[in-house]
VEXSESE-867151 format. One record per residue (C-alpha): residue in one letter; residue number from 1; x, y negated, z. Coordinates in steps of 0.25 Angstrom, whole numbers, always signed. Each point is the difference from the previous one (the first is absolute). Example, Ala and Ser with C-alpha at 12.3 -4.5 7.8 and 13.67 -1.06 7.14 Angstrom:
residues 2
<pt markol="a" vexlo="1" x="+49" y="+18" z="+31"/>
<pt markol="s" vexlo="2" x="+6" y="-14" z="-2"/>
This chain:
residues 233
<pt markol="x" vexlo="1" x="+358" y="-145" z="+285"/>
<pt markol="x" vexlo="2" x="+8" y="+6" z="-9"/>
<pt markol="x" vexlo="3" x="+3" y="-1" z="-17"/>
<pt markol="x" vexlo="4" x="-5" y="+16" z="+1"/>
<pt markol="x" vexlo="5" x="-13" y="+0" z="-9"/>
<pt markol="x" vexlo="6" x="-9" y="+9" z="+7"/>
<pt markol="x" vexlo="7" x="-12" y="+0" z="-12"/>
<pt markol="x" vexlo="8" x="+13" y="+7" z="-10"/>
<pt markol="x" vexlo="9" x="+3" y="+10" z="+10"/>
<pt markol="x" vexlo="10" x="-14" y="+4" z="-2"/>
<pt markol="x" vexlo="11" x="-1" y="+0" z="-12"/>
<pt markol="x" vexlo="12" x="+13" y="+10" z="+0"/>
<pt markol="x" vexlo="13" x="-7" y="+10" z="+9"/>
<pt markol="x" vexlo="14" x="-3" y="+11" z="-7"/>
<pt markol="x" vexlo="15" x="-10" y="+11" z="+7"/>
<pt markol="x" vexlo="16" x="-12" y="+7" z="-2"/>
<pt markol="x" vexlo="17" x="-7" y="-8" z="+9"/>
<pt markol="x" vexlo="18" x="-15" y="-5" z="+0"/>
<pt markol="x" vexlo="19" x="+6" y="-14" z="+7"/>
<pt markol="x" vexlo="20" x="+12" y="-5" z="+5"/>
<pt markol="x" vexlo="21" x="+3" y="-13" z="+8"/>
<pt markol="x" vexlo="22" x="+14" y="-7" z="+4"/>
<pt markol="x" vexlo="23" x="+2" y="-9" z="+12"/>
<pt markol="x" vexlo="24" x="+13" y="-6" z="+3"/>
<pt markol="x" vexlo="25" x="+1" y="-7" z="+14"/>
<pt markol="x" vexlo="26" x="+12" y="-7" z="+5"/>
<pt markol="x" vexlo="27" x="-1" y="-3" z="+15"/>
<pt markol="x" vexlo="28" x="+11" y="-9" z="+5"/>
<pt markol="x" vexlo="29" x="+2" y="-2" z="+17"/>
<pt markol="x" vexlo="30" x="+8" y="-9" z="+7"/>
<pt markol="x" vexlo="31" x="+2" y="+0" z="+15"/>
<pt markol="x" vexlo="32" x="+6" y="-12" z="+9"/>
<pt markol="x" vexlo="33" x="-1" y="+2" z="+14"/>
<pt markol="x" vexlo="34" x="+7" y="-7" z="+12"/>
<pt markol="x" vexlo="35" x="+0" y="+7" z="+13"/>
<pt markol="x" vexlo="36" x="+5" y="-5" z="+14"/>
<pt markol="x" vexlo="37" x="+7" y="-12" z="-8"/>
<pt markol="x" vexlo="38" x="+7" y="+9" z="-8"/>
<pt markol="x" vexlo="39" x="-3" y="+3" z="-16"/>
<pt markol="x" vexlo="40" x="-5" y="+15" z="+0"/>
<pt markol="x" vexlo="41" x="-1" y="+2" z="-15"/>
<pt markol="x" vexlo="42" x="+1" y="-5" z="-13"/>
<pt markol="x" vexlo="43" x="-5" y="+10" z="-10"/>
<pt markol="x" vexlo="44" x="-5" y="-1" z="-15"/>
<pt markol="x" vexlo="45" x="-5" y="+13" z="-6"/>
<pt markol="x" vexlo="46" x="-8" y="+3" z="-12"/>
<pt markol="x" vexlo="47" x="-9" y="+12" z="-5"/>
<pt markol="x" vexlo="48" x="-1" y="+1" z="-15"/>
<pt markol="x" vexlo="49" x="-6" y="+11" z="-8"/>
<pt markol="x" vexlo="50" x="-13" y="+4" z="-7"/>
<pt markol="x" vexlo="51" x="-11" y="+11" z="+3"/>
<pt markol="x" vexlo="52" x="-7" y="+8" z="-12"/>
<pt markol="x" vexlo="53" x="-15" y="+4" z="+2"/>
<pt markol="x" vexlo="54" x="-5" y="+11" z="-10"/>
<pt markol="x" vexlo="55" x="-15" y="+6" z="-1"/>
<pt markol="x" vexlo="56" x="+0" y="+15" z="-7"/>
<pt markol="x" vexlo="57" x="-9" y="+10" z="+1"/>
<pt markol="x" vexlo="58" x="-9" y="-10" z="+8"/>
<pt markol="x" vexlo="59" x="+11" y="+0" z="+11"/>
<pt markol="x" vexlo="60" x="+8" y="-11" z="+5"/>
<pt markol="x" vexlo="61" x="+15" y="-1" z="+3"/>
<pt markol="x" vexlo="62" x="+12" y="-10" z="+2"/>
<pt markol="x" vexlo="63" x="+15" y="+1" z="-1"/>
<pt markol="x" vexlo="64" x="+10" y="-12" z="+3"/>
<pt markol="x" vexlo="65" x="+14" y="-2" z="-4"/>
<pt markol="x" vexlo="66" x="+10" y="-13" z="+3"/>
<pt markol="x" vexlo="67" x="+9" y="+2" z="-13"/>
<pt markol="x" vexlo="68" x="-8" y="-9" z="-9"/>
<pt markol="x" vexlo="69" x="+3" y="+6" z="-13"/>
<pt markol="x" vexlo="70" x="-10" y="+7" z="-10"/>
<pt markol="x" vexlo="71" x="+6" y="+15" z="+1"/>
<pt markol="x" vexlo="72" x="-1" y="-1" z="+16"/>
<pt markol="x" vexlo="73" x="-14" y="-6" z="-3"/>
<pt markol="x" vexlo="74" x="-4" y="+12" z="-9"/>
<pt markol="x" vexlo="75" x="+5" y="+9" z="+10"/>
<pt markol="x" vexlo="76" x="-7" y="-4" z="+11"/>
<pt markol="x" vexlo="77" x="-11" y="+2" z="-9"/>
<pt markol="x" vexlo="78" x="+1" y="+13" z="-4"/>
<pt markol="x" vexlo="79" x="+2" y="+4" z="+15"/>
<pt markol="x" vexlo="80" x="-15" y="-8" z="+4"/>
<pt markol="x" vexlo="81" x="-6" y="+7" z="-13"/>
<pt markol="x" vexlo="82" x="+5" y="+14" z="+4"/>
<pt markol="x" vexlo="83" x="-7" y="-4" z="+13"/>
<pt markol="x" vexlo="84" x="-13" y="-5" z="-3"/>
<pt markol="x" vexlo="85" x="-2" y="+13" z="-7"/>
<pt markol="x" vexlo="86" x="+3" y="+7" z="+11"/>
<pt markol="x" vexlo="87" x="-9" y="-5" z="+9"/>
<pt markol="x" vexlo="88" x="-12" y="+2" z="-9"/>
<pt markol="x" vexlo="89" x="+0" y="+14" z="+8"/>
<pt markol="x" vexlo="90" x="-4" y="-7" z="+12"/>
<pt markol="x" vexlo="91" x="-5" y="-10" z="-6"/>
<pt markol="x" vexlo="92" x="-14" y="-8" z="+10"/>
<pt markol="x" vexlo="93" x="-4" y="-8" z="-11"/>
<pt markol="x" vexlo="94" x="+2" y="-2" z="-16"/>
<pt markol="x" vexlo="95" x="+5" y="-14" z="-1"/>
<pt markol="x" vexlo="96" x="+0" y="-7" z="-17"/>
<pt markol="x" vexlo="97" x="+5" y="-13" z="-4"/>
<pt markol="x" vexlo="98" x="-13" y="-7" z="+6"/>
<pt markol="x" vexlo="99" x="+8" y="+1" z="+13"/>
<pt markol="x" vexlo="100" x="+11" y="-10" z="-4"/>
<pt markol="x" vexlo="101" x="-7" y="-11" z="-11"/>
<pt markol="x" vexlo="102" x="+8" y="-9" z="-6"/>
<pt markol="x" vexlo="103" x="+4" y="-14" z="+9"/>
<pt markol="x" vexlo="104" x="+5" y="-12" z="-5"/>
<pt markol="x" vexlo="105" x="+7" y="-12" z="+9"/>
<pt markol="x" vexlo="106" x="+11" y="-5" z="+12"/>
<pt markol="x" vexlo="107" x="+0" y="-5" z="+12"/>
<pt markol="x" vexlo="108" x="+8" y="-8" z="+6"/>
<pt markol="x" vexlo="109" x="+3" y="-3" z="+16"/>
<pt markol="x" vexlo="110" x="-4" y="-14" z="+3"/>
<pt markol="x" vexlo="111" x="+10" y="-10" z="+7"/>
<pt markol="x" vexlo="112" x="+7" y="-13" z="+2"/>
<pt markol="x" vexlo="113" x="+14" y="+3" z="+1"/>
<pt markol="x" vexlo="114" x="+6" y="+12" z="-6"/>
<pt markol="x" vexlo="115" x="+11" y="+8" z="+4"/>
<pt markol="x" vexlo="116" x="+11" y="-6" z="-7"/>
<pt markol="x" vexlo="117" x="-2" y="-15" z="+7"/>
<pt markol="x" vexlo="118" x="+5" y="+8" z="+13"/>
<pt markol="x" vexlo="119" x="+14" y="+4" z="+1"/>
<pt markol="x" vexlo="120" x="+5" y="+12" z="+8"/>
<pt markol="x" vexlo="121" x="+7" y="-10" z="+9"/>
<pt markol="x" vexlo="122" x="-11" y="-9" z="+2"/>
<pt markol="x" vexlo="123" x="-9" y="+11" z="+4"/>
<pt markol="x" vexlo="124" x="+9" y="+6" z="+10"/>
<pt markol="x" vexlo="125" x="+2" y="-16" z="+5"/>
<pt markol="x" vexlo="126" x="-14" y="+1" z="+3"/>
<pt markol="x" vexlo="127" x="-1" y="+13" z="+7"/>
<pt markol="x" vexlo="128" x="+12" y="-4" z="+11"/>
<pt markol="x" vexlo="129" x="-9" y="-11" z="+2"/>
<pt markol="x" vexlo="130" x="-12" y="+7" z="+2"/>
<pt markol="x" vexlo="131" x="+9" y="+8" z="+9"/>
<pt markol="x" vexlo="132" x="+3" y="-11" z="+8"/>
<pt markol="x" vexlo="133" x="-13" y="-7" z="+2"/>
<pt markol="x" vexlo="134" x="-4" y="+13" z="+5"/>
<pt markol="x" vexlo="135" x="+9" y="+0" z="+12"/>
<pt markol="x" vexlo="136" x="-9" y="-11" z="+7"/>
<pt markol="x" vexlo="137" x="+6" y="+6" z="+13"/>
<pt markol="x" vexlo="138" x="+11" y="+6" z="+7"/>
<pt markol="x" vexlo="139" x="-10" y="+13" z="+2"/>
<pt markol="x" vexlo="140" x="-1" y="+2" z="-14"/>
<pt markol="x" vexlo="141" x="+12" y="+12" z="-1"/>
<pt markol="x" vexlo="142" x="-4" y="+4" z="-16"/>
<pt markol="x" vexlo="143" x="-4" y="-6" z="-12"/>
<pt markol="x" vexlo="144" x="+1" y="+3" z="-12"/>
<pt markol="x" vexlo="145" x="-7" y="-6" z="-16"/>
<pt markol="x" vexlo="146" x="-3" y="+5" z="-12"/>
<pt markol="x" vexlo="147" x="-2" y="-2" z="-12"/>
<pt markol="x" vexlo="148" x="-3" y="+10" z="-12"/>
<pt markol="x" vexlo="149" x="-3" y="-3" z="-14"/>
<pt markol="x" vexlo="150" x="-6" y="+10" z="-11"/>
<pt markol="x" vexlo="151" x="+0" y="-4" z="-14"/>
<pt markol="x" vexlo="152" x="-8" y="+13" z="-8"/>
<pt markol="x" vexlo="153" x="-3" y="-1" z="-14"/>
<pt markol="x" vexlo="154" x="-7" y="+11" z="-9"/>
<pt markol="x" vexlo="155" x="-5" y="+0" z="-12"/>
<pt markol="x" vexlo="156" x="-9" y="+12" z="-5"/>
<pt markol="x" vexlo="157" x="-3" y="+4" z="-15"/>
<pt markol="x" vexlo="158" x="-7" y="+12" z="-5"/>
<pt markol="x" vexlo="159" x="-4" y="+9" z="-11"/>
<pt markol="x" vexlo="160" x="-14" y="-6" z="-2"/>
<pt markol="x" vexlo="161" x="+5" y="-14" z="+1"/>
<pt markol="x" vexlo="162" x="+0" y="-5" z="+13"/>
<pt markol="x" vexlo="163" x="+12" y="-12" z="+3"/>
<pt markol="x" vexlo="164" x="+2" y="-4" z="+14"/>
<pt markol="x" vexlo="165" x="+10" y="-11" z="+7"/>
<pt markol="x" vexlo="166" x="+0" y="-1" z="+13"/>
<pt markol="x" vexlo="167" x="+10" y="-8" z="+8"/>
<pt markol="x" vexlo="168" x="-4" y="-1" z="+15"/>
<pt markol="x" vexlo="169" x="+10" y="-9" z="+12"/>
<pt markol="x" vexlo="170" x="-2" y="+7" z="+12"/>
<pt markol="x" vexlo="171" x="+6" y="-9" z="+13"/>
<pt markol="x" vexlo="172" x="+2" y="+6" z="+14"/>
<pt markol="x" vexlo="173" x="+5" y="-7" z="+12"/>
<pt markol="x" vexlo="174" x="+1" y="+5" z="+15"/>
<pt markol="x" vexlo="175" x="+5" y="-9" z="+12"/>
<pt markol="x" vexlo="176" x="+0" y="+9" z="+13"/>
<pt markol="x" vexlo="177" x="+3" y="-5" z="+16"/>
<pt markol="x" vexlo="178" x="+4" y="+10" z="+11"/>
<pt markol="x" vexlo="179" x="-1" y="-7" z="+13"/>
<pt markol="x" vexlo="180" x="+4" y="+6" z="+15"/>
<pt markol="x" vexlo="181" x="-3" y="-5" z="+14"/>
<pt markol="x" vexlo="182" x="+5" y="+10" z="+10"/>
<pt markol="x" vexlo="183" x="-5" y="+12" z="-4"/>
<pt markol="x" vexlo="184" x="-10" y="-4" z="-9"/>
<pt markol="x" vexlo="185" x="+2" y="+2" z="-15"/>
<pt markol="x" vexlo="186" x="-10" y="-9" z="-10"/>
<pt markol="x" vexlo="187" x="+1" y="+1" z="-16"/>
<pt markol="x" vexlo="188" x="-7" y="-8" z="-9"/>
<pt markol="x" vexlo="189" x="+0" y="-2" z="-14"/>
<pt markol="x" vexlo="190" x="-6" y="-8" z="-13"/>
<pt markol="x" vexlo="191" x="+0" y="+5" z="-15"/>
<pt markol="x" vexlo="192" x="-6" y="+2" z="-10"/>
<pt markol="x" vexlo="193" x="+1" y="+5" z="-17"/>
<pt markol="x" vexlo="194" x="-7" y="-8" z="-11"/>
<pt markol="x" vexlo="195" x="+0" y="-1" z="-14"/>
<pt markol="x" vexlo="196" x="+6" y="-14" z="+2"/>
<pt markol="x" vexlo="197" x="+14" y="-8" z="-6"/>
<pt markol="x" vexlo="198" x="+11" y="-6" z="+7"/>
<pt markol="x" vexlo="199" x="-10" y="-10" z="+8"/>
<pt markol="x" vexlo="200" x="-2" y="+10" z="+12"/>
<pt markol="x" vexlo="201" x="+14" y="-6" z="+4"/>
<pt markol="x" vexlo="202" x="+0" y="-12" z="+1"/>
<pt markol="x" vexlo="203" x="+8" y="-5" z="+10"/>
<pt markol="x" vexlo="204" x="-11" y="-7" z="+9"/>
<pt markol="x" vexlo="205" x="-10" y="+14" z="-2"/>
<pt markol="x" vexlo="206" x="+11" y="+7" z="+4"/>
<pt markol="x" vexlo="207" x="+4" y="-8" z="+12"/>
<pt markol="x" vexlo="208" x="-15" y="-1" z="+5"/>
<pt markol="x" vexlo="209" x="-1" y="+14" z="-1"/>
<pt markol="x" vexlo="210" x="+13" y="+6" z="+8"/>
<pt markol="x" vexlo="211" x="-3" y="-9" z="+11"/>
<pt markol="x" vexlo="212" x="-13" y="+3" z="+2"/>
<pt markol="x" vexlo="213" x="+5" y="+15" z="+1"/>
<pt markol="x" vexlo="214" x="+11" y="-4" z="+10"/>
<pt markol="x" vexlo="215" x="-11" y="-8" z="+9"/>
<pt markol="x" vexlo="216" x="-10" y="+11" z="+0"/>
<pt markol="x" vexlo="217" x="+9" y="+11" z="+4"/>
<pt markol="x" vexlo="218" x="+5" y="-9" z="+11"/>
<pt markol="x" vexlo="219" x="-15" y="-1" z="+2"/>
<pt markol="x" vexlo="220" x="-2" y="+15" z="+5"/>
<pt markol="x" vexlo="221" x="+8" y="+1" z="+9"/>
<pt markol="x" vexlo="222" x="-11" y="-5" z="+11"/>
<pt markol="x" vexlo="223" x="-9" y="+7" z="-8"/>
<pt markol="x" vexlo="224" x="-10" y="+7" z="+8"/>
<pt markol="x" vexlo="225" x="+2" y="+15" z="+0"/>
<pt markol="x" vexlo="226" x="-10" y="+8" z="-9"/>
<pt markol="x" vexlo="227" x="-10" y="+7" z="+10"/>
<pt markol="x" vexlo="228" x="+3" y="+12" z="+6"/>
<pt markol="x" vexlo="229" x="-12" y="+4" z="+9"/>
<pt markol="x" vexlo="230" x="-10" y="+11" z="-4"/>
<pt markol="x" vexlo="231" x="-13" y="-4" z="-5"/>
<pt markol="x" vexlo="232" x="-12" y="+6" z="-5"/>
<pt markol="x" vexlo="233" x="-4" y="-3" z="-16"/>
C-alpha cells in the first residue's frame, strides 16, 4: 500500500471515545476492453483513503477522509464522535466493545500469475483476439471483450488491538456476440469475476471461451421460439 502507518494515526487520535478503529482501503481498477475491433478503454483508476469507526455512549459511527494525514484523521474523528452521541437518542440497542473483539491476521488472494507478469499491451493483445475468434461468422454484427482487474488492499487496526492485512485480486472478464439473421436478433454472452491472478487469461482459455460465445449465439438463431399459447398451471 502505502509508507502511511495506520497503528500511529491511532495512536494520535485523541477523543473521548469508549473505542476507535481505523481501516485504510486502497481499491485500484483497471479496464481494457475491445469492441467491434476497436480498443474502447484503457483506464487505471485508484481509490485511496481510510474509514474511522468510534463506539460512544454505546452508539456506533464512521467518518472517512482521503487526505491521509493525522489532523484530517482527528477530524474525522471528532465528526464520528460527535455523531455516535448523537444517536444515543434513538438509540435500538447499547453496543460495548464485546461487539468489536480484538482480530489478529492477513489474508492474501491466491494465484499463479500476478498482475505485473501481464502488460497493458499484452492484455489488450489478447482481447482483440478474443474479439476475433468471436466473429465465427459474417452474422455476427458485435462483439466486444473485457477484461477488468481489481487489486483492494485494506488493512484495519483498533483501539483494543485488532491488526488486519488484507490484500484481495479480484479479475473480471466478459466476452459478448450479437448475431442477426433477417430480422432476428440473438446475444449471447460468457463471464464471469473470481478472486483469481492473471491465469484467467491465458491466451488458449480466452480463445476457447470467445469462440464458444460466438458459436452459440449463431446457434439461436434457429432456436425454436418460447411458447406463446395459453395454458393452464
Amino acid at each position: 500500500m502505502s509508507n502511511f502507518n495506520l497503528q500511529k494515526a491511532l495512536s494520535a487520535i485523541d477523543i473521548n471515545a469508549d473505542w476507535v478503529g481505523l481501516r485504510e482501503v486502497k481499491e485500484t481498477t483497471t479496464y481494457r476492453v475491445v469492441r467491434d475491433g476497436n480498443p474502447q478503454k484503457n483506464s487505471k483508476n485508484t481509490d485511496h483513503g481510510v474509514m474511522v469507526e468510534v463506539l460512544a455512549d454505546g452508539q456506533f459511527s464512521y467518518y472517512g477522509c482521503n487526505n491521509l494525514n493525522h489532523n484530517n484523521i482527528q477530524i474525522a474523528a471528532e465528526k464520528a464522535l460527535s455523531q455516535a452521541k448523537a444517536a444515543t437518542k434513538n438509540s435500538l440497542f447499547h453496543f460495548t466493545e464485546e461487539a468489536r473483539p480484538a482480530t489478529k491476521g492477513s489474508f492474501q488472494t491466491s494465484y499463479k500469475k500476478s498482475v505485473d507478469e501481464l502488460s497493458a499491451g499484452q492484455l489488450n493483445e489478447i482481447m482483440l483476439k478474443a474479439y476475433n475468434q468471436i466473429k465465427v461468422s459474417d452474422q455476427i454484427v458485435s462483439a466486444h471483450a473485457m477484461a477488468m482487474i481489481i487489486e483492494t488492499e485494506c488493512k484495519f487496526v483498533s483501539s483494543n488491538g485488532s491488526d488486519l492485512d488484507q490484500n484481495f485480486l479480484m479479475v473480471q472478464s466478459d466476452y459478448s456476440a450479437m448475431a442477426n439473421k433477417n430480422d432476428i436478433y440473438q446475444r449471447r454472452t460468457n463471464n464471469h469475476c473470481l478472486q483469481i491472478g492473471m491465469e484467467d487469461f491465458d491466451e488458449d482459455l480466452v480463445l476457447s471461451r470467445a469462440q464458444l460465445v460466438g458459436e452459440q449465439a449463431i446457434e439461436l438463431l434457429d432456436a425454436e421460439d418460447c411458447p406463446t399459447e395459453i395454458t393452464n398451471l
